[in-house]
C-alpha positions in Angstrom: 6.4 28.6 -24.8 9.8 27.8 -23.3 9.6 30.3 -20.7 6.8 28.5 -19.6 7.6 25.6 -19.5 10.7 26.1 -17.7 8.8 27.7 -15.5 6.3 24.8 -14.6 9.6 22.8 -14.6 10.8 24.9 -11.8 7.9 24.5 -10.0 7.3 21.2 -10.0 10.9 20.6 -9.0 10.4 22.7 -6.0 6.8 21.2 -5.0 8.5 17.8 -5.0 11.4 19.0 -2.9 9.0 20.8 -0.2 7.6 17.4 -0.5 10.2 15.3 0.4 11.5 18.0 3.4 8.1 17.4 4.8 8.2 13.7 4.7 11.5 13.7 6.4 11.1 16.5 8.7 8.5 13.8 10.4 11.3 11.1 10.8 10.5 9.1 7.2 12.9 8.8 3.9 15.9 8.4 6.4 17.6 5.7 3.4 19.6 7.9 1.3 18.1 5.9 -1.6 14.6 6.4 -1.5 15.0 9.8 -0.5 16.3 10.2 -4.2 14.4 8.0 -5.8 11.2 10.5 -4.6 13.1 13.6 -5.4 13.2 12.3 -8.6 10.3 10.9 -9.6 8.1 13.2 -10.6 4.6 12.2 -9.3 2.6 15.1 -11.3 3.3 12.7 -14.5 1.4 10.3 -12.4 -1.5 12.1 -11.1 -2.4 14.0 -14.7 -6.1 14.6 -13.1 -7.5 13.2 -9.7 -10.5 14.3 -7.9 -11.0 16.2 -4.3 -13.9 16.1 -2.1 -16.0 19.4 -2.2 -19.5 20.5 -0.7 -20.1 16.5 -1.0 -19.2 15.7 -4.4 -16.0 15.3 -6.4 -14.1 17.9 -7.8 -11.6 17.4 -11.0 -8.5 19.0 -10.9 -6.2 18.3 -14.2 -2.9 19.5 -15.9 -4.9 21.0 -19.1 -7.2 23.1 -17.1 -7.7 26.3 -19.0 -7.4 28.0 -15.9 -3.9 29.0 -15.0 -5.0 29.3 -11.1 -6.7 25.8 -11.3 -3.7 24.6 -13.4 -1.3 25.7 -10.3 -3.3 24.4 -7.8 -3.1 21.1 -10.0 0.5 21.2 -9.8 0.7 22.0 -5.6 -2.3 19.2 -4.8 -0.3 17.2 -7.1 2.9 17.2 -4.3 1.4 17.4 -0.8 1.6 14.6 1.3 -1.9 13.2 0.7 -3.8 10.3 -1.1 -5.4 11.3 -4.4 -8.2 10.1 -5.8 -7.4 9.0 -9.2 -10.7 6.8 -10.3 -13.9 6.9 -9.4 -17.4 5.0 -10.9 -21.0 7.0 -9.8 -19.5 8.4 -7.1 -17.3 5.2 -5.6 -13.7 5.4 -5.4 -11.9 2.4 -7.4 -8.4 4.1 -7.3 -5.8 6.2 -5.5 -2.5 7.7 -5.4 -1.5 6.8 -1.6 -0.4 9.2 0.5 4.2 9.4 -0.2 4.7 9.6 3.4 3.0 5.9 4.0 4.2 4.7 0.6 8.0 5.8 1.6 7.3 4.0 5.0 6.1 0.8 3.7 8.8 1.0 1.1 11.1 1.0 3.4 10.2 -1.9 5.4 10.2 -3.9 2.6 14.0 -3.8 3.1 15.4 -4.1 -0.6 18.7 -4.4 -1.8 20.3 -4.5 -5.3 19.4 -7.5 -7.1 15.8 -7.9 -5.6 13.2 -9.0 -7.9 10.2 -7.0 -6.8 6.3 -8.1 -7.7 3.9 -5.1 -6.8 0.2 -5.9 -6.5 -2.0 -3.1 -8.0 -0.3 -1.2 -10.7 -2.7 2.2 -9.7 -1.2 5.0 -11.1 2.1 3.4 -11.7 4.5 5.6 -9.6 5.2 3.3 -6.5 5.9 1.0 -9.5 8.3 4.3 -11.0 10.0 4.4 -7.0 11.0 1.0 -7.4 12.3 0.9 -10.5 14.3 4.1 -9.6 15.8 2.1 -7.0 16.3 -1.0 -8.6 16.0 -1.1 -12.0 13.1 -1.3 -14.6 14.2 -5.3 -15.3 13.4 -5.7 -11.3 10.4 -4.5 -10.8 7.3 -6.2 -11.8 3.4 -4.4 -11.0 0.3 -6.3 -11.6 -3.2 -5.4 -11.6 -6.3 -6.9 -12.3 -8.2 -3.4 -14.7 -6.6 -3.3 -18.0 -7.7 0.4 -17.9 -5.4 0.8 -15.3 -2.4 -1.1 -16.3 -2.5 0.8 -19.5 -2.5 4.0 -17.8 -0.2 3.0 -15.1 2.1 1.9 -18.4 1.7 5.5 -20.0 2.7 7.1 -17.0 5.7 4.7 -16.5 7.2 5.3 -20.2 6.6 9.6 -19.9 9.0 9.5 -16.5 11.1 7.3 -18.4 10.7 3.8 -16.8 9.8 0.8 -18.3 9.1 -2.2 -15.6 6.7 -5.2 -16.6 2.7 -4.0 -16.4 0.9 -7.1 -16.4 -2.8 -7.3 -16.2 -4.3 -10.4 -14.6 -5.2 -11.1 -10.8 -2.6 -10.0 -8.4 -4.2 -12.7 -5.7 -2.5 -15.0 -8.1 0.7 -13.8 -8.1 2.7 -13.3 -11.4 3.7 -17.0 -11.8 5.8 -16.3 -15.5 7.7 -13.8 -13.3 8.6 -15.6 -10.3 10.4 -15.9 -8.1 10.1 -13.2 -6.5 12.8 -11.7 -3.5 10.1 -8.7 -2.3 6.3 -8.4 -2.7 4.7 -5.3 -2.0 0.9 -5.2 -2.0 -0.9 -1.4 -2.8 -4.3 -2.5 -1.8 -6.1 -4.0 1.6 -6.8 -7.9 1.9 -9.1 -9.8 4.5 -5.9 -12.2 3.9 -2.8 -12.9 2.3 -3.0 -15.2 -0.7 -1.3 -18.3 -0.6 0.4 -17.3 -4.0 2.7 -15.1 -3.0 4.8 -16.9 -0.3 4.5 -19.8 -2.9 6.7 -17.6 -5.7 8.8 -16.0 -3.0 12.9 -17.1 -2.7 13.6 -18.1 0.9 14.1 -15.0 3.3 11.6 -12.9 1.1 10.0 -10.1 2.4 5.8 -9.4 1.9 4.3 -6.2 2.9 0.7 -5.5 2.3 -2.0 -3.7 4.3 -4.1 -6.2 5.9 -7.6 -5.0 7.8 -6.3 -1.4 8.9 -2.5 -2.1 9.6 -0.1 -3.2 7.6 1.9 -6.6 8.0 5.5 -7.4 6.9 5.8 -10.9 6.6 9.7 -13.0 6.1 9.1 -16.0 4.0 11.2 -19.3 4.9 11.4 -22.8 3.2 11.7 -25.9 4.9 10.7 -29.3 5.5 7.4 -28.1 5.8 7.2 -25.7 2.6 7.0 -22.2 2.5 5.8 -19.9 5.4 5.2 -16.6 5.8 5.1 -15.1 9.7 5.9 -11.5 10.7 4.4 -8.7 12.3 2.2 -5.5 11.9 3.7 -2.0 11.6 2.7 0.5 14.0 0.9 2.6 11.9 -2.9 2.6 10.8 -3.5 2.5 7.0 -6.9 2.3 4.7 -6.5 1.2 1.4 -9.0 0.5 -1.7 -10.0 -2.9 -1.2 -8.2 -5.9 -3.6 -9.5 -6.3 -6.8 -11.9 -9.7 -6.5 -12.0 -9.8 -2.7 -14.6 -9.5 -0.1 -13.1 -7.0 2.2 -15.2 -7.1 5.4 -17.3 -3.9 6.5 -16.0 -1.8 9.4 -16.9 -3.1 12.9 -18.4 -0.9 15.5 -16.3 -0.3 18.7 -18.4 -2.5 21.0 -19.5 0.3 23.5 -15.1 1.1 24.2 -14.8 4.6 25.4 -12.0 6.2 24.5 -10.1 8.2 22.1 -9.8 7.9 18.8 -7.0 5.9 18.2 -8.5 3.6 21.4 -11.1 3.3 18.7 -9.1 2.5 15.7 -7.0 0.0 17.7 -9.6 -1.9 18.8 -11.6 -2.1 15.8 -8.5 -3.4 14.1 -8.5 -6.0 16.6 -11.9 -6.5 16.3 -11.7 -6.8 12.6 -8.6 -9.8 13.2 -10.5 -11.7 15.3 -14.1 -11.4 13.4 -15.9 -14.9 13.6 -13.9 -15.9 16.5 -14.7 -13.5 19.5 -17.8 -11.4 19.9 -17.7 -7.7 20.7 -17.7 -8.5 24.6 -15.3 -11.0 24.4 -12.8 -8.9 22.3 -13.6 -6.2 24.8 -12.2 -8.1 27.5 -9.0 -9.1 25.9 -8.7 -5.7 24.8 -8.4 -4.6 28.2 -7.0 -7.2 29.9 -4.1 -7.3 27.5 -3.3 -3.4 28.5 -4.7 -2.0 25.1 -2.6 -3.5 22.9 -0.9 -1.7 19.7 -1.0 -2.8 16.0 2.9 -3.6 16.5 1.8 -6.6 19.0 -0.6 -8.2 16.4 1.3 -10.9 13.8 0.2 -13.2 11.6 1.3 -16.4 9.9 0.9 -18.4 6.9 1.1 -22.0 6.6 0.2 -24.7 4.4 -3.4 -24.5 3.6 -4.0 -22.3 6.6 -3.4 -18.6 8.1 -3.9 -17.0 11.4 -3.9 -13.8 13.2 -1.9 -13.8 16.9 -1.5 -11.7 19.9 2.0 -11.6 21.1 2.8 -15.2 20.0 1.8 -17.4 16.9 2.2 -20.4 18.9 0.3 -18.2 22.1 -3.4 -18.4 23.7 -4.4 -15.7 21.4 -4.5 -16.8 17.9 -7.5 -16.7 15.1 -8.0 -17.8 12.1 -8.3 -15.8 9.3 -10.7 -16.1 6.2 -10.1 -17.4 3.1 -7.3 -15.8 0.3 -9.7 -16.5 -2.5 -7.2 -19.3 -4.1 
């Protein structure tokens, strides 16, 4: 029994480096720090069964499996660099493990440094939760989500790799007022909008990063005479995340009749998506290519009092739409 269990030791030590020499072989994990902290962290305690897609159903993969084949390939699904499903109801997905590589990227632009306060928003499995508390500290790190199924599980898996952050379950489009304030909040699920909350229990000079529509914004908060603001920009990168508990994520817009390749497609239906209710198809169209095609990174948005807008270029600019409500 030892043998063997040094032996799955020794392989999941080496899956999780092959994982991280991936990740940074394609330019991510460049701070020393999180490079560690996902050394580390072991994410098969995370992932103790998830589901792949096979012949158009789900397939179960999980550490017990009887079979010592299905067991390994457990273990190597377990460490590539690729969103697992984690929880699904009649045949929808409620839950994933996001792929490391865009987890370590967004990580990073949340731009931490020792004696942040973090609040994450959807607990899932609990090992984003785990990488932050490797970097910071369990006391640090707060992770919120709305399924007490989840925040259980999420807790379980925290306490077996050894970290002990606050699990709370309530709404994360709330916040975690008891908690506040917070110095960083990182959102693990898509929004149609940023809730007013979180700016509201941010310090001053806080950093937000969420996925928003198919991108991902990171927002600096600021107080002054006016109150607290959020404004910042979207990464480069696409990302697709399970929707936010509680809120009305809206469906995926055609491309309008673009032609052009697939991340022309993507890029415009992001844009598309920011400026639903405000330009038609044709009129995005236009824009689209009168503004020279532009990338995610071009795209901002800001948050007010009692308001919120998407922008082109400028937030004070002559492309600006509003955005829908948080749900506060």
């Amino acid at each position: 029994m030892g043998q063997n269990r040094d032996r799955f030791a020794e392989a999941a030590t080496e899956a999780r480096r092959a994982m991280v020499r991936e990740i940074v072989a394609d330019g991510g994990l460049t701070d020393p720090a999180w490079r560690a902290a996902f050394e580390e962290v072991p994410r098969h305690l995370f992932v103790p069964y998830y589901f792949t897609p096979r012949a158009g159903a789900w397939e179960r993969l999980w550490r017990e499996d009887p079979d010592p084949g299905r067991r390994a390939g457990w273990l190597r699904g377990a460490y590539t660099d690729e969103p697992l499903a984690t929880r699904l109801r009649d045949g929808e997905l409620l839950s994933s493990s996001s792929q490391p590589s865009l987890m370590a990227l967004m990580l990073d632009a949340l731009r931490v440094t020792d004696g942040n306060r973090v609040l994450e928003i959807g607990a899932g499995t609990g090992y984003n939760a785990a990488l932050l508390a490797h970097r910071l500290g369990d006391a640090a790190v707060t992770t919120i989500d709305l399924d007490p199924e989840v925040t259980e599980s999420a807790r379980a898996h925290l306490s077996a790799a050894g970290h002990r952050p606050t699990v709370v379950t309530g709404d994360g489009a709330r916040g975690c007022p008891e908690r506040a304030p917070f110095d960083r909040v990182i959102a693990t699920c898509t929004l149609p909008a940023v809730p007013y909350a979180w700016p509201a229990q941010c310090t001053d000079g806080a950093r937000i990063v969420a996925p928003l529509s198919t991108g991902i914004i990171a927002l600096r908060v600021r107080h002054d005479a006016g109150g607290r603001t959020a404004e910042g920009r979207f990464l480069r990168t696409s990302a697709y995340f399970v929707p936010l508990r509680g809120t009305a994520v809206p469906e995926e817009p055609g491309t309008g009749g673009l032609s052009g390749s697939a991340v022309e497609n993507d890029l415009f239906r992001f844009m598309l998506s920011l400026t639903a209710g405000s330009l038609d198809p044709e009129e995005a169209l236009a824009l689209w290519y009168g503004e020279h095609r532009p990338e995610r990174s071009r795209f901002g948005v800001t948050v007010g009092a009692g308001r919120q807008w998407a922008w082109l270029d400028d937030p004070e600019g002559p492309y600006v739409w509003p955005l829908g409500p948080s749900g506060d």
